[in-house]
C-alpha positions in Angstrom: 90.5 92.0 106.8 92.7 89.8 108.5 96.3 89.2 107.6 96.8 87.4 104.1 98.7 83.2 104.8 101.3 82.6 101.8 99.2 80.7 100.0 96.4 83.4 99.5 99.3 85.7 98.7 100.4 83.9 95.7 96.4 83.4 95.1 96.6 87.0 94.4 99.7 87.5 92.7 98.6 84.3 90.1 95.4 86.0 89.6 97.0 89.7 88.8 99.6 87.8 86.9 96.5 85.8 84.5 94.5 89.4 84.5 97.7 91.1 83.3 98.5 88.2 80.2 95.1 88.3 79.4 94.5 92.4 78.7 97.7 92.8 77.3 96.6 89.9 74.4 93.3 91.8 74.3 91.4 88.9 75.5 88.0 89.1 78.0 88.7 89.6 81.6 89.4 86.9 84.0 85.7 85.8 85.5 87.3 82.6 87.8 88.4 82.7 90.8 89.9 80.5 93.4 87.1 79.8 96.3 89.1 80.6 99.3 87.0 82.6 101.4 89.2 85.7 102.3 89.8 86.2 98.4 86.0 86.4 98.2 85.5 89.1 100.6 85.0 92.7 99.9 88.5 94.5 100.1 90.0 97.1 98.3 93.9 97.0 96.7 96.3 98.5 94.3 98.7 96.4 91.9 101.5 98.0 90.9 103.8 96.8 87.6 107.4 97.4 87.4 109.7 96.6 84.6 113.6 96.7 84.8 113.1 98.5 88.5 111.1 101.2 87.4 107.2 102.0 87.7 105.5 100.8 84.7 101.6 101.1 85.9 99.5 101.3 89.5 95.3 101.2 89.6 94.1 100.8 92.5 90.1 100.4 93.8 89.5 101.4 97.7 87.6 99.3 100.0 84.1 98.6 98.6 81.8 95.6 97.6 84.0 93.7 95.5 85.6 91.0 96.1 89.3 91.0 96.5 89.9 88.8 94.3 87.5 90.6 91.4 89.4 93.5 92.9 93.3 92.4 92.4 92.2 91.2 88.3 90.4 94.1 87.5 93.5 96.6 88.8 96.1 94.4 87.2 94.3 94.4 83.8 94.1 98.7 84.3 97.6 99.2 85.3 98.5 97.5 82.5 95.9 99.1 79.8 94.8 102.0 81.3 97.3 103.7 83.8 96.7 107.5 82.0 100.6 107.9 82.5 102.0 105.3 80.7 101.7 103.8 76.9 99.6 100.4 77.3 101.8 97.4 78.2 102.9 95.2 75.5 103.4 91.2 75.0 106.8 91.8 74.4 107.1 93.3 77.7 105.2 90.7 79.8 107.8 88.6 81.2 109.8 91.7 82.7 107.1 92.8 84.3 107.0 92.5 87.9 103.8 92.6 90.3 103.2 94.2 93.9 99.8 94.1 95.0 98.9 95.7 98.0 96.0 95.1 99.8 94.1 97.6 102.1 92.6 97.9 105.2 89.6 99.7 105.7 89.6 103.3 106.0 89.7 105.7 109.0 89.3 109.5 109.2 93.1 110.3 111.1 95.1 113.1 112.0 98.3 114.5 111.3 99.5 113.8 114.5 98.2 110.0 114.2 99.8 109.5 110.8 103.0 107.2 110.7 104.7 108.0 107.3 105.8 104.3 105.9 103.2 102.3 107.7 99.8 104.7 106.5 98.5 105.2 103.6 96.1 108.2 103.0 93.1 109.6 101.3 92.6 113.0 100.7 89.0 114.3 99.4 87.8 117.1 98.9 84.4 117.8 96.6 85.0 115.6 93.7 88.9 116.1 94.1 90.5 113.0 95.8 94.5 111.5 96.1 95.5 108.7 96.9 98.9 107.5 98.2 100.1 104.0 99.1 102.4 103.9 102.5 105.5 102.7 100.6 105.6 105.6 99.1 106.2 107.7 102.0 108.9 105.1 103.0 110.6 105.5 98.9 110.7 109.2 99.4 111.8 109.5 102.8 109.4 111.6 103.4 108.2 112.8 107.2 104.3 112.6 107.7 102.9 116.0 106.8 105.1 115.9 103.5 103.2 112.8 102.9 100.3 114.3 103.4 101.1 117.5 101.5 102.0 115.2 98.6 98.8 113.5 99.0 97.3 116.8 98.7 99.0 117.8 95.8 98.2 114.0 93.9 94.1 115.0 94.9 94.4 118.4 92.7 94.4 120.5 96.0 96.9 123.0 97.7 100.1 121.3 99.7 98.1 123.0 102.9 94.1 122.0 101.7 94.5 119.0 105.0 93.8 122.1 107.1 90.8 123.1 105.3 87.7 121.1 107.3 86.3 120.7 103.8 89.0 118.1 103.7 88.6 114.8 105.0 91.8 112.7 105.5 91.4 109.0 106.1 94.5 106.7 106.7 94.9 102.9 106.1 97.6 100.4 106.1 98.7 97.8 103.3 99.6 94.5 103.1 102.2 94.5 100.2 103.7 91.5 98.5 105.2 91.1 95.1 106.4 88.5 92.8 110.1 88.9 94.0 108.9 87.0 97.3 107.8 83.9 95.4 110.6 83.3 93.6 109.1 81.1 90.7 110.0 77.1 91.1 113.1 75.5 89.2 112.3 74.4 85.5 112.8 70.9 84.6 115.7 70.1 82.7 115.1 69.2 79.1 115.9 65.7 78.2 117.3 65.5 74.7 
């Protein structure tokens, strides 16, 4: 997928931002969608909700059929409802929640050696067992790039060392990540009164 102009950026975080409102009031999931091609295309991404700095939620879907678009409402709506970690979001929490969607590239088998901590995300799988860990996590850790892949290890159920294990098969991809904090929201009108 090519890289994502402003415009389709805050496609995205608009379409997150109606999915999110609209599971947290328990309403049916958003079905419309803006007709800009590259939103229509398959793509796989994770949105991630923060409130007051800390994580609040992350679902994610990897690279598959579905549109991005589809893709971006149908993780917002889950990290808000269905993130196994965290109670369900509430209303009264909706307007300190922030969004960071991050959307993938497709994936490629990848080495240790080939793996730039900060800039790859990975997939670990193994059986049924599978992790998955966005690059900027690597980059909030500080962590070097077999760490990352240990951890990735670890978040797939396996041992820190099951990478070494040719039943393993670790992919990398990269991210686009944006959030609402880079779209700061326009001025409101003042009242007349």
């Amino acid at each position: 997928m090519s890289s994502l102009a402003e415009r389709e950026k805050q496609l995205l975080l608009q379409i997150a931002r109606s999915a999110l409102a609209l599971g947290v009031a328990n309403q049916p999931p958003l079905q419309e969608f803006p007709a800009e091609e590259i939103l229509l295309q398959p793509a796989g991404a994770f949105v991630t909700l923060h409130r007051r700095g800390r994580l609040r939620g992350c679902v994610g879907q990897l690279p598959g059929r579905d549109a991005l678009a589809a893709v971006v409402a149908h993780c917002a709506r889950a990290a808000a409802l269905d993130d196994s970690r965290f109670e369900p979001v509430g209303l009264a929490e909706l307007g300190e929640i922030e969004i960071e969607v991050s959307v993938l590239s497709t994936l490629a088998d990848v080495t240790l050696e080939a793996i730039e901590a900060g800039k790859h995300g990975l997939v670990v799988s193994q059986g049924r067992q599978r992790g998955v860990l966005l690059p900027q996590v690597a980059s909030q850790f500080n962590w070097g790039a077999q760490r990352f892949l240990e951890e990735t290890c670890v978040k797939a159920g396996l041992e820190r060392d099951a990478w070494k294990d040719p039943a393993t098969r670790v992919q990398g991809f990269t991210a686009e990540v944006f959030s609402e904090a880079a779209f700061p929201l326009p001025p409101q009108k003042a009242q007349s009164g």
